[in-house]
PyMOL Python script that loads the backbone (N, CA, C, O; Angstrom):
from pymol import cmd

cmd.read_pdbstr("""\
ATOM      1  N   UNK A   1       8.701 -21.198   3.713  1.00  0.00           N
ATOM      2  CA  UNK A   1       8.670 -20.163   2.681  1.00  0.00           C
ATOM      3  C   UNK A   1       7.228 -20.036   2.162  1.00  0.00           C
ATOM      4  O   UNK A   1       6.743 -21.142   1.929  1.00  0.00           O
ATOM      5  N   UNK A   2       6.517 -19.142   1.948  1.00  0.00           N
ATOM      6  CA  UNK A   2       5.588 -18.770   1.498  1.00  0.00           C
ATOM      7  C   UNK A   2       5.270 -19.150   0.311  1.00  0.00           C
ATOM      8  O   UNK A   2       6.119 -19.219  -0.578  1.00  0.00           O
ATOM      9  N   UNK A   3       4.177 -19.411   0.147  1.00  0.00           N
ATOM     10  CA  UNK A   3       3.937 -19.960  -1.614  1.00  0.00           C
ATOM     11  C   UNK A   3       3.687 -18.879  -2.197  1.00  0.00           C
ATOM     12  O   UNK A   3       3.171 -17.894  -1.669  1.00  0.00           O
ATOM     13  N   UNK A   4       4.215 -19.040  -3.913  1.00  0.00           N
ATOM     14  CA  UNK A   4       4.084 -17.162  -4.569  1.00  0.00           C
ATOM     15  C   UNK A   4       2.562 -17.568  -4.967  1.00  0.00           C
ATOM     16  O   UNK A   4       2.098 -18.698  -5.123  1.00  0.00           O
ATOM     17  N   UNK A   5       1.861 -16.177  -5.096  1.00  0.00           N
ATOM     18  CA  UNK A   5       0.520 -15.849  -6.243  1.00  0.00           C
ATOM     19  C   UNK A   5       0.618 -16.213  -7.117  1.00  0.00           C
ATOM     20  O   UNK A   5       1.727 -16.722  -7.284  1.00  0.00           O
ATOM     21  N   UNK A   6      -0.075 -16.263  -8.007  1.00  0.00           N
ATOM     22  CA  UNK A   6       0.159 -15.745  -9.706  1.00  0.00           C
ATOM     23  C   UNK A   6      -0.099 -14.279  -9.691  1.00  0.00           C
ATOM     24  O   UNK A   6      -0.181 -13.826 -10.833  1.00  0.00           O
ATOM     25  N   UNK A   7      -0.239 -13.475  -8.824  1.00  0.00           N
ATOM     26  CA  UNK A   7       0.218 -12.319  -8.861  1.00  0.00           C
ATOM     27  C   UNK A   7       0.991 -11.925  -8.877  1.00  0.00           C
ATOM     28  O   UNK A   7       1.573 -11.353  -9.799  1.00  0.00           O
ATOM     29  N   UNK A   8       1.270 -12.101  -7.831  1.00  0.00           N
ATOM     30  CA  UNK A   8       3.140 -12.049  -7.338  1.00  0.00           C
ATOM     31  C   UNK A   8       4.205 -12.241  -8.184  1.00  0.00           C
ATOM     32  O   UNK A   8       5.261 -11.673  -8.460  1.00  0.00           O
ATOM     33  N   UNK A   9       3.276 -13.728  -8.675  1.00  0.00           N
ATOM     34  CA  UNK A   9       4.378 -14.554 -10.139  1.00  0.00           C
ATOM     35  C   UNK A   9       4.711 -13.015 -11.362  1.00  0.00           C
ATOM     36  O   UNK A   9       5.736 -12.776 -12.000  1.00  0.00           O
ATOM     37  N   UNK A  10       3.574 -12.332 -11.314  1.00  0.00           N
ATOM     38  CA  UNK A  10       3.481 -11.789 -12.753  1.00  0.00           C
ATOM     39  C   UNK A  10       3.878 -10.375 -12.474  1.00  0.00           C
ATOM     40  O   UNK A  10       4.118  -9.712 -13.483  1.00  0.00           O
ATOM     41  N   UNK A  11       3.986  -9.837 -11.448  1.00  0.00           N
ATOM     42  CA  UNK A  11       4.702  -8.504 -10.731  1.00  0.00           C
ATOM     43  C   UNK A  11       5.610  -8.975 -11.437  1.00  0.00           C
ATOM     44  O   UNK A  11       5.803  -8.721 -12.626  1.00  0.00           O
ATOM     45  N   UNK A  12       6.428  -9.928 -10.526  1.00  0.00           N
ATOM     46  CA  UNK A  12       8.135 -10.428 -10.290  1.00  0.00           C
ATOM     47  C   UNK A  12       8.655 -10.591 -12.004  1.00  0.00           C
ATOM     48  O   UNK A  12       9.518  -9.836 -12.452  1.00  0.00           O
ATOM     49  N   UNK A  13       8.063 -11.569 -12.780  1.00  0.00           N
ATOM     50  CA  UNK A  13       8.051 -11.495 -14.142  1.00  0.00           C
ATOM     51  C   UNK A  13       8.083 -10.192 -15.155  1.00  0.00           C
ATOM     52  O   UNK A  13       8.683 -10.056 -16.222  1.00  0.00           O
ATOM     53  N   UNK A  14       7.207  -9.267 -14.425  1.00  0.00           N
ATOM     54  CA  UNK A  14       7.443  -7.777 -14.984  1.00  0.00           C
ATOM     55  C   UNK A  14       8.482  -6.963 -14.599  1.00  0.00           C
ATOM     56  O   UNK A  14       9.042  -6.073 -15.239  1.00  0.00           O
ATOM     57  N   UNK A  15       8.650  -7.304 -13.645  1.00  0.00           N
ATOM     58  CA  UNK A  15       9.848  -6.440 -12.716  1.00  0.00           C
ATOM     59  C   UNK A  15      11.365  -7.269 -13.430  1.00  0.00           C
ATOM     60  O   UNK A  15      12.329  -6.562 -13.722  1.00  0.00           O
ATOM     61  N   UNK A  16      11.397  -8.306 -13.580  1.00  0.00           N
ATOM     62  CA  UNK A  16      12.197  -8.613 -14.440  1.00  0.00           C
ATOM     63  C   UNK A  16      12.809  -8.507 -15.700  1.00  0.00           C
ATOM     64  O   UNK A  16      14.008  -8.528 -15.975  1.00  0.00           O
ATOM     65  N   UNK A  17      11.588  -8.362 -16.607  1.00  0.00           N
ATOM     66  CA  UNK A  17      11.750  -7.264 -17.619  1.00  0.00           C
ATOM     67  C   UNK A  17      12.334  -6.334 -17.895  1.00  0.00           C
ATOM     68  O   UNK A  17      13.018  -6.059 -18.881  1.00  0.00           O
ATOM     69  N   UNK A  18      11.831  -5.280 -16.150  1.00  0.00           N
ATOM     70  CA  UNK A  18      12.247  -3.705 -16.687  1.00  0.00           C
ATOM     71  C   UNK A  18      13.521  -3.740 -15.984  1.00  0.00           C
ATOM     72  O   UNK A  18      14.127  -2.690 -16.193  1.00  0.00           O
ATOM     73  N   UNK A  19      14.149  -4.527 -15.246  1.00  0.00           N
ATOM     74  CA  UNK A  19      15.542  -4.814 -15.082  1.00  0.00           C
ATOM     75  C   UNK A  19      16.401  -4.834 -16.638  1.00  0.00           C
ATOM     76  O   UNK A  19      17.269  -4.155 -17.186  1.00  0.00           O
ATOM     77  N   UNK A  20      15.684  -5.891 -16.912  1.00  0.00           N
ATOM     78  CA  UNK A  20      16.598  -6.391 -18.644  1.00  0.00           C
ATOM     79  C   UNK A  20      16.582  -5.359 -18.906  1.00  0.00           C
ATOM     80  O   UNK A  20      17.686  -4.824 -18.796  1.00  0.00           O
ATOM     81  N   UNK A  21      15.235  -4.284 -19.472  1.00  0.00           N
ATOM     82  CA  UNK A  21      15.325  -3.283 -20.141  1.00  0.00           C
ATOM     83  C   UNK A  21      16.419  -2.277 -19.956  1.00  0.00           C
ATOM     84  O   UNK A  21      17.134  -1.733 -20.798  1.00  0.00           O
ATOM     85  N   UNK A  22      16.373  -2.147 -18.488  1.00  0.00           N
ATOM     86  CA  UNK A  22      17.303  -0.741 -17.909  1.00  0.00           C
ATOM     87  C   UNK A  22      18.788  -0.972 -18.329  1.00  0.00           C
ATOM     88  O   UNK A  22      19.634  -0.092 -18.493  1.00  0.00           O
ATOM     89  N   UNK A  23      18.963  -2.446 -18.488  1.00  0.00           N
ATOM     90  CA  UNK A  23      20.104  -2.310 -19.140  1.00  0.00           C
ATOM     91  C   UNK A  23      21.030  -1.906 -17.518  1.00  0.00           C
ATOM     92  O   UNK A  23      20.538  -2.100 -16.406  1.00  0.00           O
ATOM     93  N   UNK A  24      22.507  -1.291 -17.785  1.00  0.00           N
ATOM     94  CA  UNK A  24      23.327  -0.971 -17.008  1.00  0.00           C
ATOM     95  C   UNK A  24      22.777   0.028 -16.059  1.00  0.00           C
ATOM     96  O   UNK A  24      23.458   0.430 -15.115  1.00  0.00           O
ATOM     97  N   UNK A  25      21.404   0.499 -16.307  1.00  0.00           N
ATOM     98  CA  UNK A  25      21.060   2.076 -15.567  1.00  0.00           C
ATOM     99  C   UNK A  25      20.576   1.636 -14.400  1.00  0.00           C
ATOM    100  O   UNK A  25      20.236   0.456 -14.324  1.00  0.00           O
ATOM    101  N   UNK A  26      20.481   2.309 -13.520  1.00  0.00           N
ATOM    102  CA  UNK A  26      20.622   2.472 -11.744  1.00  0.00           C
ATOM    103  C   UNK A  26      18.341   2.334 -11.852  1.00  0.00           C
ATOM    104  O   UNK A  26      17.882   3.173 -12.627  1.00  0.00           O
ATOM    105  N   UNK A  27      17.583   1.691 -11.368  1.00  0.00           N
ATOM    106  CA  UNK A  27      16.873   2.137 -11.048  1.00  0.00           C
ATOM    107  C   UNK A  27      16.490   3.155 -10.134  1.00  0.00           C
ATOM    108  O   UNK A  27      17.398   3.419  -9.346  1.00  0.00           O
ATOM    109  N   UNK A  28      15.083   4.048  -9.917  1.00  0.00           N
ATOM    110  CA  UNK A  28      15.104   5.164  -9.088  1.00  0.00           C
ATOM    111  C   UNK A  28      13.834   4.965  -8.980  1.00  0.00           C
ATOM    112  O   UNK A  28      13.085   4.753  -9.933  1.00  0.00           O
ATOM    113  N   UNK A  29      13.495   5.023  -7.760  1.00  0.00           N
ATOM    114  CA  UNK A  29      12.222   5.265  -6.901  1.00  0.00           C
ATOM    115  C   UNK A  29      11.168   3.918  -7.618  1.00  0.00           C
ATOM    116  O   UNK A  29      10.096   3.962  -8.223  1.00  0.00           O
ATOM    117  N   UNK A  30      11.999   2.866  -7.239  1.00  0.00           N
ATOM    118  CA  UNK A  30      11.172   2.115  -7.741  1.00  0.00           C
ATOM    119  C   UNK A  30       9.616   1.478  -7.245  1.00  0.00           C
ATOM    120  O   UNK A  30       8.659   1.065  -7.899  1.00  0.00           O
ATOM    121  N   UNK A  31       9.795   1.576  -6.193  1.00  0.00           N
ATOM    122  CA  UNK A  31       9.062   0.748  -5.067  1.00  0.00           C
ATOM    123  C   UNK A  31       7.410   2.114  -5.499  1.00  0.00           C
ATOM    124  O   UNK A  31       6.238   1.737  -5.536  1.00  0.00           O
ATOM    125  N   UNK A  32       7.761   3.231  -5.688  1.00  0.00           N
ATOM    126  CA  UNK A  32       6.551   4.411  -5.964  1.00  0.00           C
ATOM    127  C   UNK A  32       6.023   3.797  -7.790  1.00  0.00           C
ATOM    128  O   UNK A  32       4.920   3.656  -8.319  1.00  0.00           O
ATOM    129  N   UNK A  33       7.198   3.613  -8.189  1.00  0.00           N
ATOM    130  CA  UNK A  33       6.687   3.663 -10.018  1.00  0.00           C
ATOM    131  C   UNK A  33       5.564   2.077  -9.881  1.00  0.00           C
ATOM    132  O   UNK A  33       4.559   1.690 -10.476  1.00  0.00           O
ATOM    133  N   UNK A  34       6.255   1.646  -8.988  1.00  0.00           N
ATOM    134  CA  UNK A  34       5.462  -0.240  -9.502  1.00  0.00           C
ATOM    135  C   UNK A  34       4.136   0.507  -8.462  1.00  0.00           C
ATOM    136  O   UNK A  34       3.136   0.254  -9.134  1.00  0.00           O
ATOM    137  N   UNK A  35       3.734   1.143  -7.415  1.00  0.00           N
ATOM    138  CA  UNK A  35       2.588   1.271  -6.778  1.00  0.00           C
ATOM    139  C   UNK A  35       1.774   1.934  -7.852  1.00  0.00           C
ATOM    140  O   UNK A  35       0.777   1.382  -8.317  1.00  0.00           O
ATOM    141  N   UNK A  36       2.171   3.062  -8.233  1.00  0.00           N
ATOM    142  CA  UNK A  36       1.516   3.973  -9.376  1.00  0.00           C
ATOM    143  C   UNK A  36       0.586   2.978 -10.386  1.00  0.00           C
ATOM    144  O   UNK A  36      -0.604   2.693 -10.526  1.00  0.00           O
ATOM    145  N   UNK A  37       2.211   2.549 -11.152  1.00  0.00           N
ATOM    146  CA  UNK A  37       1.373   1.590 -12.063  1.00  0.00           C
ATOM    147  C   UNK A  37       0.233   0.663 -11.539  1.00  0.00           C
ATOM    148  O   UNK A  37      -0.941   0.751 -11.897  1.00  0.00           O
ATOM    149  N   UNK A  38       0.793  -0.348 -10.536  1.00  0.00           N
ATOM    150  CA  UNK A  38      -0.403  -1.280 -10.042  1.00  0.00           C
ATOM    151  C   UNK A  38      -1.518  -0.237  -9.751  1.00  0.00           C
ATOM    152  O   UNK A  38      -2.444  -0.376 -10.550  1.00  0.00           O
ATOM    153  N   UNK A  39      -1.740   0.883  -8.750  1.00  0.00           N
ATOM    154  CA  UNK A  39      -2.918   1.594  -8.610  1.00  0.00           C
ATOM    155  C   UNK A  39      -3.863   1.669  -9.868  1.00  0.00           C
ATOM    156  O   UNK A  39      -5.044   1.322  -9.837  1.00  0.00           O
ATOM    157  N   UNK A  40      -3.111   2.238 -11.154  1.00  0.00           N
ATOM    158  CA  UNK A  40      -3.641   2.441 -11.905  1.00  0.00           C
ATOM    159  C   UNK A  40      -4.648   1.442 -12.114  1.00  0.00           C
ATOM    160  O   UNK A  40      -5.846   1.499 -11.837  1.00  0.00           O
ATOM    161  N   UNK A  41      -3.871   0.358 -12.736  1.00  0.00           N
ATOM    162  CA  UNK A  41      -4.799  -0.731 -13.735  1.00  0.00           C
ATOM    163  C   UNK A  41      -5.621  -1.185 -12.741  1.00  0.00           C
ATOM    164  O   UNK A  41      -6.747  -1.530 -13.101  1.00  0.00           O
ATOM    165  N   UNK A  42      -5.295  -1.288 -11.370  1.00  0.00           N
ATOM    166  CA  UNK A  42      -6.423  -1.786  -9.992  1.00  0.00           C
ATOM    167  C   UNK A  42      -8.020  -0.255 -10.519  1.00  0.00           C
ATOM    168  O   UNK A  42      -9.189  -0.061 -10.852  1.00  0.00           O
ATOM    169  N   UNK A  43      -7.235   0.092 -10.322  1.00  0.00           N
ATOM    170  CA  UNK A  43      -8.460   1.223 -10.689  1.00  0.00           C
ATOM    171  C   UNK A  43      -9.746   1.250 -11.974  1.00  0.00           C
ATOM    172  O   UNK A  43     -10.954   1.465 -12.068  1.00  0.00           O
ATOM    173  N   UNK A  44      -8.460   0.843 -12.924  1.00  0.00           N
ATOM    174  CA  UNK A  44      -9.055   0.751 -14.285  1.00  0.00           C
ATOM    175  C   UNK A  44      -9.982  -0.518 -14.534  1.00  0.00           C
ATOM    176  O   UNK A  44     -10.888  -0.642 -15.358  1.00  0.00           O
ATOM    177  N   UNK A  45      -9.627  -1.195 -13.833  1.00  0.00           N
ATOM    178  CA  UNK A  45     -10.089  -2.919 -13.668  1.00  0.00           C
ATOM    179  C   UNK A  45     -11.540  -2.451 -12.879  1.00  0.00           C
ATOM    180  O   UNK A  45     -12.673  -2.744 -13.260  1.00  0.00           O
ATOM    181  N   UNK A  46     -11.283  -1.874 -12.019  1.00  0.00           N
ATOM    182  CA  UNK A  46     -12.497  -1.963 -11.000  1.00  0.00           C
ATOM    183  C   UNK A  46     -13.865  -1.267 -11.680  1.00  0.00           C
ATOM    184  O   UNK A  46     -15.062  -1.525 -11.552  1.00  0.00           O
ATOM    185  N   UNK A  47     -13.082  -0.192 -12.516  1.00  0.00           N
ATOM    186  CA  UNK A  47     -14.566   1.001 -13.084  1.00  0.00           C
ATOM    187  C   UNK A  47     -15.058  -0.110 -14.139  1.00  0.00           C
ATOM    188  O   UNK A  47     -16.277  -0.259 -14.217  1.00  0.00           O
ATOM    189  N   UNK A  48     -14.081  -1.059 -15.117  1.00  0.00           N
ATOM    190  CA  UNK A  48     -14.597  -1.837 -16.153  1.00  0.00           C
ATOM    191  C   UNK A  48     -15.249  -2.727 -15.391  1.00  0.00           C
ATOM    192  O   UNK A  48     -16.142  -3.185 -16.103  1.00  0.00           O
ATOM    193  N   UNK A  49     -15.290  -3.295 -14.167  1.00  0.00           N
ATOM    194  CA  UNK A  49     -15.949  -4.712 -13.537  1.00  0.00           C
ATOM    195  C   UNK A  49     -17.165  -3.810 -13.105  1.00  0.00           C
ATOM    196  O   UNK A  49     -17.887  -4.417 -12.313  1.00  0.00           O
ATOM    197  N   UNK A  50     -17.446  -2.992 -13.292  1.00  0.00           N
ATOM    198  CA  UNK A  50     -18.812  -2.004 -12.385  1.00  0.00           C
ATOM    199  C   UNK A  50     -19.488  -0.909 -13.390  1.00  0.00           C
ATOM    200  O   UNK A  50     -20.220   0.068 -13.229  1.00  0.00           O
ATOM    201  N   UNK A  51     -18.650  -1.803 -14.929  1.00  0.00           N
ATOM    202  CA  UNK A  51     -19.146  -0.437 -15.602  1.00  0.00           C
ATOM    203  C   UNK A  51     -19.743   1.469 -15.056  1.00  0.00           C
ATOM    204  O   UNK A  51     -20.754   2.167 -15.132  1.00  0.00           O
ATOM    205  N   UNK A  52     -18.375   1.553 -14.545  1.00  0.00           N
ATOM    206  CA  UNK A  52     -18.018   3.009 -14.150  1.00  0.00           C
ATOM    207  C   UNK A  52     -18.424   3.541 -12.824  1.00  0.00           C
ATOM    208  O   UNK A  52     -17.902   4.520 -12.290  1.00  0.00           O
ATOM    209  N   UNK A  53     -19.540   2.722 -12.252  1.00  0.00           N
ATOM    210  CA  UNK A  53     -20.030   2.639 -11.241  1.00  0.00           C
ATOM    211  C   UNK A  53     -19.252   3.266  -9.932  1.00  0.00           C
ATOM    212  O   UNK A  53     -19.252   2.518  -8.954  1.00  0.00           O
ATOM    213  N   UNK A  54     -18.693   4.335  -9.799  1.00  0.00           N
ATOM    214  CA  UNK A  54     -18.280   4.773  -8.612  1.00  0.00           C
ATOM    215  C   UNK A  54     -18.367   3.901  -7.149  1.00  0.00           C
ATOM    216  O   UNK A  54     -17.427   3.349  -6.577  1.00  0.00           O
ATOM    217  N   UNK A  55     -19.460   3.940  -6.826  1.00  0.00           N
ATOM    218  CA  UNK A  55     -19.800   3.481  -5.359  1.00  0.00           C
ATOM    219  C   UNK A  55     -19.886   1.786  -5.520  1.00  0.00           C
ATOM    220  O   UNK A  55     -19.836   1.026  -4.552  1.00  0.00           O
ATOM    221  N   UNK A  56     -20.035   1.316  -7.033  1.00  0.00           N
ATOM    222  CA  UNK A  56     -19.776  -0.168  -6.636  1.00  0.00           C
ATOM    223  C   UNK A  56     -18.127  -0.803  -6.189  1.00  0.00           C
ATOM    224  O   UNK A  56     -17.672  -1.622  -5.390  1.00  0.00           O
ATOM    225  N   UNK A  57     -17.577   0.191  -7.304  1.00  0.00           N
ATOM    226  CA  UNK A  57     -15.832   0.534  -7.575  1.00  0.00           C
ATOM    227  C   UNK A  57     -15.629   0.896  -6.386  1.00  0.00           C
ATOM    228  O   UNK A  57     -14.673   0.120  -6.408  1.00  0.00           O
ATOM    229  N   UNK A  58     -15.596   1.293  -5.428  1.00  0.00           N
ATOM    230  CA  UNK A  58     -14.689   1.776  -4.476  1.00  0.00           C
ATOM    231  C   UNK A  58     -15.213   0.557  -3.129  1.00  0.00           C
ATOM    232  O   UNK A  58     -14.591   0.242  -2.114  1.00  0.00           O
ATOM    233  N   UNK A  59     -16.605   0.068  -3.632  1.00  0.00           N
ATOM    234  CA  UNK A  59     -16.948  -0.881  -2.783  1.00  0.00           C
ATOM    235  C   UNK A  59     -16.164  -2.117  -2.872  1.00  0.00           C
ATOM    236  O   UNK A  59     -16.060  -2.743  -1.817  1.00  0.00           O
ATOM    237  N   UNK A  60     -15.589  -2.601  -3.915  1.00  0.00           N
ATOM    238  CA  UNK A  60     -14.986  -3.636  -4.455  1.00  0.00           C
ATOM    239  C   UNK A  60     -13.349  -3.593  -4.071  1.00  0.00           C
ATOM    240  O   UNK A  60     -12.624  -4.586  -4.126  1.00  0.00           O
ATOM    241  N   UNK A  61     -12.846  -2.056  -3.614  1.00  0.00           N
ATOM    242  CA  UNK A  61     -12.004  -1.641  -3.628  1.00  0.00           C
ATOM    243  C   UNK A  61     -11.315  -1.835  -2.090  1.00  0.00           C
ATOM    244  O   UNK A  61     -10.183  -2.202  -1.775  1.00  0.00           O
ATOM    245  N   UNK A  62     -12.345  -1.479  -1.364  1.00  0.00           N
ATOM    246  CA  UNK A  62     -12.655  -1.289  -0.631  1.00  0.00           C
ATOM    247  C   UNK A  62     -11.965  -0.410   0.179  1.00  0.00           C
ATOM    248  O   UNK A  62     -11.035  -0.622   0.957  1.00  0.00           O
ATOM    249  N   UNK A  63     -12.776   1.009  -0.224  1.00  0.00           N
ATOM    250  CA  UNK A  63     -12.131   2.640  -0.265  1.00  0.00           C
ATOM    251  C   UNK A  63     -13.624   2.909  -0.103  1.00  0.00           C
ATOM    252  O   UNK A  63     -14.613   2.181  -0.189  1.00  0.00           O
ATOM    253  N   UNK A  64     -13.442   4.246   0.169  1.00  0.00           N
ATOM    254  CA  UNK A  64     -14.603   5.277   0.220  1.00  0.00           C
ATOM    255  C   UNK A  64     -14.709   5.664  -1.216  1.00  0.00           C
ATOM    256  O   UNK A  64     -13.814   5.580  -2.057  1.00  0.00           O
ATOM    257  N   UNK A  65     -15.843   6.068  -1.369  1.00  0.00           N
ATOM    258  CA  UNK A  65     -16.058   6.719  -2.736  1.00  0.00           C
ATOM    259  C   UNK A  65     -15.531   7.847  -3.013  1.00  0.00           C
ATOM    260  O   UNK A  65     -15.395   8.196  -4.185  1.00  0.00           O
ATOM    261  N   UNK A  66     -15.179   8.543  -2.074  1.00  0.00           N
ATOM    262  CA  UNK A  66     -14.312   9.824  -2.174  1.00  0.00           C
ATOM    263  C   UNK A  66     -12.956   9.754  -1.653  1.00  0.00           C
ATOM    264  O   UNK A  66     -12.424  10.718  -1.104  1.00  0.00           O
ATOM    265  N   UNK A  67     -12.364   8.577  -1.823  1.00  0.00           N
ATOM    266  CA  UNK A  67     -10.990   8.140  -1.989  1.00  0.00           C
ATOM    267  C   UNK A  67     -11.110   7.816  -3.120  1.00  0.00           C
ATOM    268  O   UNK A  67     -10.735   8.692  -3.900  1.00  0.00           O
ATOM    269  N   UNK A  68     -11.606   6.603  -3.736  1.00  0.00           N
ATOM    270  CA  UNK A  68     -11.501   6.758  -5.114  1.00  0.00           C
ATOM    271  C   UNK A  68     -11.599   7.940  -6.271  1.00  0.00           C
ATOM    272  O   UNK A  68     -10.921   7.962  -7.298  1.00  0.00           O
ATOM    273  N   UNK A  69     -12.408   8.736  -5.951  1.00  0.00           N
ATOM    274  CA  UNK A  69     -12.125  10.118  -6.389  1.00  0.00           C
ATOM    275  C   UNK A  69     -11.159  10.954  -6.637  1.00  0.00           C
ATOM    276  O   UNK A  69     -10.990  11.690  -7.608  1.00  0.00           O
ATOM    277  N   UNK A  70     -10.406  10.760  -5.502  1.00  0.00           N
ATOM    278  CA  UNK A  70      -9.271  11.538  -4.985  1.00  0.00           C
ATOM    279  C   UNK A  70      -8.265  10.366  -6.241  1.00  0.00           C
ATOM    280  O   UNK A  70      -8.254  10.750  -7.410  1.00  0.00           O
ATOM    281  N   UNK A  71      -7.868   9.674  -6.064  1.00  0.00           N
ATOM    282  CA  UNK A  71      -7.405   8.400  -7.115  1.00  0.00           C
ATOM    283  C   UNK A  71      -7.509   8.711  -8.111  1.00  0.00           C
ATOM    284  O   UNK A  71      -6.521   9.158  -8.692  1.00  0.00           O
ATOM    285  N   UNK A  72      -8.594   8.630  -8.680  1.00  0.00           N
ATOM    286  CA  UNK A  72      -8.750   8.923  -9.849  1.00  0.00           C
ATOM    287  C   UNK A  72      -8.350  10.032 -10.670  1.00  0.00           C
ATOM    288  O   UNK A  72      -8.127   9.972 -11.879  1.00  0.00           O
ATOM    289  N   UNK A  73      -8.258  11.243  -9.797  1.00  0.00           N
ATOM    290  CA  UNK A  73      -7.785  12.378 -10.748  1.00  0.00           C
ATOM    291  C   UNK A  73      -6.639  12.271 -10.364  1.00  0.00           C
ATOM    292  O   UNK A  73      -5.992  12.892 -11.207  1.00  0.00           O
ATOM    293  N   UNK A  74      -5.715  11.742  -9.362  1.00  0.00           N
ATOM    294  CA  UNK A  74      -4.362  11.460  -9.430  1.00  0.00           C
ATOM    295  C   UNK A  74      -4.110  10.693 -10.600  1.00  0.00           C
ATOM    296  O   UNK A  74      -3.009  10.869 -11.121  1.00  0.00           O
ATOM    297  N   UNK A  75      -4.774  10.001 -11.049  1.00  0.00           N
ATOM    298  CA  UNK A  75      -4.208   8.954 -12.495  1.00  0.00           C
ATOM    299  C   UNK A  75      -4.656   9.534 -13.334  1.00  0.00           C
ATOM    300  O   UNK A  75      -4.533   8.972 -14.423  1.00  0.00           O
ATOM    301  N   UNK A  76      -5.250  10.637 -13.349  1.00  0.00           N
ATOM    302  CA  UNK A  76      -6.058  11.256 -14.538  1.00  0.00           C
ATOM    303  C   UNK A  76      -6.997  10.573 -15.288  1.00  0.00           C
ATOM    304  O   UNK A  76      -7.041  10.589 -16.518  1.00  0.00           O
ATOM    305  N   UNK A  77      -7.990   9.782 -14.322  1.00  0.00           N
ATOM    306  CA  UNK A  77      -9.024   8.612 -15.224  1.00  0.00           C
ATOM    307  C   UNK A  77     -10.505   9.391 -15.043  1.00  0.00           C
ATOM    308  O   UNK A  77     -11.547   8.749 -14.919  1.00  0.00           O
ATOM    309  N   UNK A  78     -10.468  10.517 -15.043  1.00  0.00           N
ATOM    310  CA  UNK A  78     -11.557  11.247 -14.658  1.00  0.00           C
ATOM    311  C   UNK A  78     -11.953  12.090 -15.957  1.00  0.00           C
ATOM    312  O   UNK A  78     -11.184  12.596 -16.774  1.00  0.00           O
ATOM    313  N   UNK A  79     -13.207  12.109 -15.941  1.00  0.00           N
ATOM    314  CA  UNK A  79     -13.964  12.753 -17.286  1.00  0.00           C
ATOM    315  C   UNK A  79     -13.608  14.234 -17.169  1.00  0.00           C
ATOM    316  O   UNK A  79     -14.008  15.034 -18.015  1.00  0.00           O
TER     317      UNK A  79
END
""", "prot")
cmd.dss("prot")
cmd.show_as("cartoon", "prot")
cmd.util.cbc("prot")
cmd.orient("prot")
C-alpha cells in the first residue's frame, strides 16, 4: 500500500468535511469541484511565491506562461 502525503492527508481530511457537511445530499461532479478548487489555490500559491511574477509562476508550475494565462482568467485571478 502506498504511503499517504500530507497532502493527500489534508485533501482526504477536507473531503471529509464536505461529506459531513452535505449531510444526506447526493454529491455532483465532484472529482471537477476538488480540481477547480486545488487549481485555484496552486495558482494563488505560485503568483505569492514569485510575487506575481508570471514567467517565474508558470516556471514553478511547470506550464507555459500562456497556459497560466489561460488559468488565470478561468479563476478570475487576473487584473
Amino acid at each position: 500500500m502506498p504511503t499517504t502525503t500530507p497532502l493527500e492527508k489534508a485533501v482526504r481530511d477536507q473531503l471529509d468535511r464536505y461529506f459531513e457537511d452535505l449531510g444526506d445530499s447526493a454529491p455532483n461532479d465532484m472529482l471537477a469541484m476538488v480540481n477547480l478548487c486545488v487549481e485555484r489555490a496552486v495558482l494563488q500559491v505560485a503568483l505569492e511565491r514569485t510575487e506575481g511574477n508570471q514567467t517565474r509562476a508558470a516556471d514553478m508550475l511547470g506550464i507555459t506562461r500562456g497556459t497560466l494565462r489561460k488559468k488565470l482568467q478561468v479563476h478570475q485571478l487576473t487584473a
